[in-house]
N, C-alpha and C positions, 0 to 999 in steps of 0.2 A: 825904350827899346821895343823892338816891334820883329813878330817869325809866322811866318804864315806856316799853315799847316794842312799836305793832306792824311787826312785820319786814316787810320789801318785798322782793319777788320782779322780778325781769328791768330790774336796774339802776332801776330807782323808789327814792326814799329813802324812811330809816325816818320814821315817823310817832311822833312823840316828844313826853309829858307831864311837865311837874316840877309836882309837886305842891307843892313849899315856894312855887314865886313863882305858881302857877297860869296855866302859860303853856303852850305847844304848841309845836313849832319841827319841823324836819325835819332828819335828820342822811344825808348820803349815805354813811356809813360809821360802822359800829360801836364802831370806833376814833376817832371825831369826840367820843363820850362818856366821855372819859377825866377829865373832870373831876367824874366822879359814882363815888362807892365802892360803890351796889350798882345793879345796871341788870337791870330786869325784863321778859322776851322773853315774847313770848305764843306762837312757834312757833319750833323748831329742823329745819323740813321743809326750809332751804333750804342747798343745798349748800355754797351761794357764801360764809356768812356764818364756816366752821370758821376757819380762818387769821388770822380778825379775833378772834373768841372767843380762840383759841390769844394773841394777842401782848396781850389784856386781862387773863386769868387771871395770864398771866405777869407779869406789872406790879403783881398783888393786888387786882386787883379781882374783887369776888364779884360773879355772872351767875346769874340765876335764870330758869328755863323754866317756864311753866303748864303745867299736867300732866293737866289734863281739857277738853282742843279739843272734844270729841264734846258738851260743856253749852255752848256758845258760845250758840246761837239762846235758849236757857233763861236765860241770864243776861241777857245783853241784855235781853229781856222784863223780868225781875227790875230793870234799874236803869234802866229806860225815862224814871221821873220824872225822875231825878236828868237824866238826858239833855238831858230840853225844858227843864231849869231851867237848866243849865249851856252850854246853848248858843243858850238862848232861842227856841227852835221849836216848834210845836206838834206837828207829824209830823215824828217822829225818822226818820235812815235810817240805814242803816249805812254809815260810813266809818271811815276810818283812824283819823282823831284821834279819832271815836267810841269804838274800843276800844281803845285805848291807854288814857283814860278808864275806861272801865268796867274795864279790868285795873287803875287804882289802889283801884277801889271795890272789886275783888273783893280786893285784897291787904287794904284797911281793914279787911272783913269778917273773912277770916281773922284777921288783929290780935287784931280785937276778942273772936273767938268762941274765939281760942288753941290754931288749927287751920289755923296758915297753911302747916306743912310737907304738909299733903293738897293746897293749891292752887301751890303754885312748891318744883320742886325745884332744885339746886344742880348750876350743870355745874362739871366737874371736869377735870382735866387729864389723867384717863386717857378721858374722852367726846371731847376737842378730838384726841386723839392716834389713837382707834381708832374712832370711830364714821363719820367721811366715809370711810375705805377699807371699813367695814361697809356705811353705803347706796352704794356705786358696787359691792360685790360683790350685792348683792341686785339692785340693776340690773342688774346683766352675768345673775345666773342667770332673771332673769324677761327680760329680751331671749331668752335662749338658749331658754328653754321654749315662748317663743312660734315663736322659726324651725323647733324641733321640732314643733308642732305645723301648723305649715304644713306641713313636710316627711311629718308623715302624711297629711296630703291631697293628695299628690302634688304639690306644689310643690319645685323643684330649689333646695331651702336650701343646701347641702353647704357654701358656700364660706363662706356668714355662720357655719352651726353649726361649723363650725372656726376660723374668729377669734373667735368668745365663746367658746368652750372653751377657747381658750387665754388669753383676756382673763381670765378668768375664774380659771384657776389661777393666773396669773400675780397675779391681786389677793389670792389665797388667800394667797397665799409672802408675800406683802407685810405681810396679817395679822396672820402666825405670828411673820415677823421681830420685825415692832411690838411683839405682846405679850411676846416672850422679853426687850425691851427693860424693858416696861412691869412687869412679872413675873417677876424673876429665877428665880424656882424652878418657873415655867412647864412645864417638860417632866416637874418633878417630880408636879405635880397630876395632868398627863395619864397619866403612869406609873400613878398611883395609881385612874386611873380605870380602865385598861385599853388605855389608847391606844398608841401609836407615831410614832416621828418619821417615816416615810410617811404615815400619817394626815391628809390633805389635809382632807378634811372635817369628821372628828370633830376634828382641832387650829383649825379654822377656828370651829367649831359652840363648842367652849371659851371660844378667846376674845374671841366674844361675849355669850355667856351669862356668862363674868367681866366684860365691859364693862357690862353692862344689869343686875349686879347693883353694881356700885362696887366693889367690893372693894380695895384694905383702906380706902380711905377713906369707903364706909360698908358696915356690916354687919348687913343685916340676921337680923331671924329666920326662921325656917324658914318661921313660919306668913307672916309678909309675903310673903316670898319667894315661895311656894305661889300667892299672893292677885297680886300680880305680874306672875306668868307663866300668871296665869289656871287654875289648877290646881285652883280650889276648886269645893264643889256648895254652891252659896246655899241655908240653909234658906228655907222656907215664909213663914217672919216676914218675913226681908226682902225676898222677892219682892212679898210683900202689902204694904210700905211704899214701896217704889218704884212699887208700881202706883197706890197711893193717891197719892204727893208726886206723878209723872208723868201719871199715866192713861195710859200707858203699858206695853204688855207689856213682860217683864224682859228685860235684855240683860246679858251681862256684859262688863267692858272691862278690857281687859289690854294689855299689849305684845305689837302683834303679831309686830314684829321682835323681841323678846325670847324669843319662844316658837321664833321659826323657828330662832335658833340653839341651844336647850335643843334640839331637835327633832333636829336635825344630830347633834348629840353625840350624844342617845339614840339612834339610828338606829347612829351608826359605835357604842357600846359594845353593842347589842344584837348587830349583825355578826358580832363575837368568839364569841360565842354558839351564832351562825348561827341568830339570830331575826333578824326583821326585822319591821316598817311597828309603830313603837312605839304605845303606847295610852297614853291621860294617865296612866294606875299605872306604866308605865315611865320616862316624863319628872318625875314629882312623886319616884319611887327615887334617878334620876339627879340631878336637884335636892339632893334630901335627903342623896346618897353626896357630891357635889361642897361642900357648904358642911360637912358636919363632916371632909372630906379639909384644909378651908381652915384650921378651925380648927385641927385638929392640926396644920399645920407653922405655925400663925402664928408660935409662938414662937421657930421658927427664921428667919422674916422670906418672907413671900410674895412 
C-alpha cells in the first residue's frame, strides 16, 4: 500500500492521498501512516518531522522524498487537467490535497516512463541519523555569519558571536561522534584524506559529504556524484534543450547543502597544503580522492 504526502510545517497535519481507495484524509503524525509499506513525502525541509522518519524506517517501512521542488510550479501546470477533473473545478488552486495528488501523478509518470528513481529518492537511516544535526549546524553557522556581519557594521554582537560559536562547535563534536557511530572506519577515510582528529571542520565537511552521498547503502559513480554536487559544465545541447522544453535560461541544480559540505572538506584538505578558498577542480579532486579512498577500504567494511 502506497499515500503520498504533502508535509506540514508549524503543527498543521499532513495532507494525505491513497491512491488504491481514492481518498484524501489528514494525518497529524507521520507515524499515524504506519499502516502503508511505502509513504511518498514531497519535502524533507522540515525539522520537526526526523524522529518520526527515524521510528518508520525502523519498523521497515520504505520513505521516499521528491527530489526536484525547484519543478513544482512546472508540474502542477503539467497535471492542471487531471486537477479540474479530479476535484471538479474549473480554476484549479494550489492546495495541499492538490499536491499530494499531483505527487501521485508525478510517481504514475515515473512508473510509467521507468524513471521514477530521477523523481523520489530513498531516505535512509544514515539521513534520519545525520542529517537534522547537519541542518541545525548550517543554522547555527548562517546565524553566526549574520551576527558577524552586523558586528562589521559596528553593532556590539560579541555576546550572540560567542554563543553560536560555541553552539556551533558544540553541533560539530555532535557530528563527528554520530558518524564514527555511523561509519566505523570513519577516522580511517579522513586519515586517508589528509585530515586529523582536531579537524573540526574538515571531520564535520566529511561527514556530510558521506551523508549526501549514502554511502554504503548507495554508491554512486563518479560521474553522478560530479552531477550531484553540481560539479559538471552542461554542454551546449543541453543547454539548448532546456531552453527549448522551458524558455527558460539554463540553471543548474544541485545540492546546495551537499556542496557546502564537499566545500568544508576541500577548504580543511587544501589547508594542509597552505592553499586555501578551493575552485570546483579542487572539490570535483576531492570528490574523486574521497569515493575511490571508499572503495578501497569497502572490503574491509566502511
Amino acid at each position: 500500500m502506497k499515500v503520498f504526502v504533502d508535509t506540514a510545517w508549524n503543527s498543521k497535519p499532513h495532507a494525505c492521498y491513497d491512491p488504491e481507495v481514492d481518498e484524501f484524509f489528514e494525518a497529524e503524525k507521520l507515524t499515524d501512516l504506519k499502516g502503508y509499506d511505502k509513504i511518498y513525502l514531497d519535502s524533507l525541509l522540515f525539522p520537526g518531522i526526523w524522529g518520526e522518519l527515524k521510528e518508520l524506517i525502523a519498523d521497515g517501512h520504505k520513505v521516499y522524498h521528491f527530489t526536484r521542488p525547484w519543478r513544482w510550479r512546472e508540474i502542477r501546470r503539467r497535471f492542471n487537467d487531471d486537477l479540474r477533473e479530479r476535484f471538479k473545478v474549473r480554476d484549479v488552486k494550489k492546495s495541499d490535497y492538490g499536491d499530494a495528488y499531483v505527487l501521485w501523478k508525478v510517481y504514475e509518470t515515473g512508473v510509467a516512463k521507468g524513471n521514477l528513481h530521477k523523481w523520489f529518492k530513498p531516505i535512509t537511516i544514515i539521513d534520519v541519523e545525520l542529517k537534522p544535526l547537519l541542518m541545525l549546524e548550517r543554522m547555527y553557522g548562517r546565524w553566526l555569519r549574520k551576527r558577524c556581519q552586523y558586528a562589521a557594521l559596528g553593532v556590539d554582537m560579541n555576546a550572540d558571536i560567542d554563543l553560536f560559536k560555541d553552539r556551533l562547535e558544540d553541533v560539530r563534536r555532535k557530528i563527528i561522534v554520530k558518524a564514527k557511530e555511523v561509519w566505523p572506519r570513519f577516522m580511517d577515510i579522513a586519515v586517508r584524506l589528509g585530515l586529523s582528529e582536531d579537524d573540526l571542520g574538515g571531520l564535520t565537511g566529511l561527514a556530510g559529504t558521506l551523508t549526501y552521498l549514502g554511502w554504503p547503502l548507495r554508491k554512486p559513480s563518479i560521474h553522478k556524484a560530479v552531477h550531484y554536487f553540481g560539479l559538471y559544465r552542461p554542454s551546449k545541447e543541453d543547454i539548448l534543450k532546456f531552453m527549448e522544453r522551458t524558455g527558460k535560461r539554463f540553471q543548474k541544480h544541485y545540492s546546495g547543502s551537499a556542496r557546502r559540505y564537499l566545500n568544508m572538506l576541500t577548504t580543511s584538505i587544501l589547508a594542509k597544503r597552505e592553499r586555501h578558498m578551493p575552485k570546483a577542480r579542487d572539490e570535483k579532486e576531492a570528490l574523486r580522492k574521497l569515493i575511490k579512498t571508499l572503495r578501497e577500504l569497502e572490503p574491509a567494511g566502511v
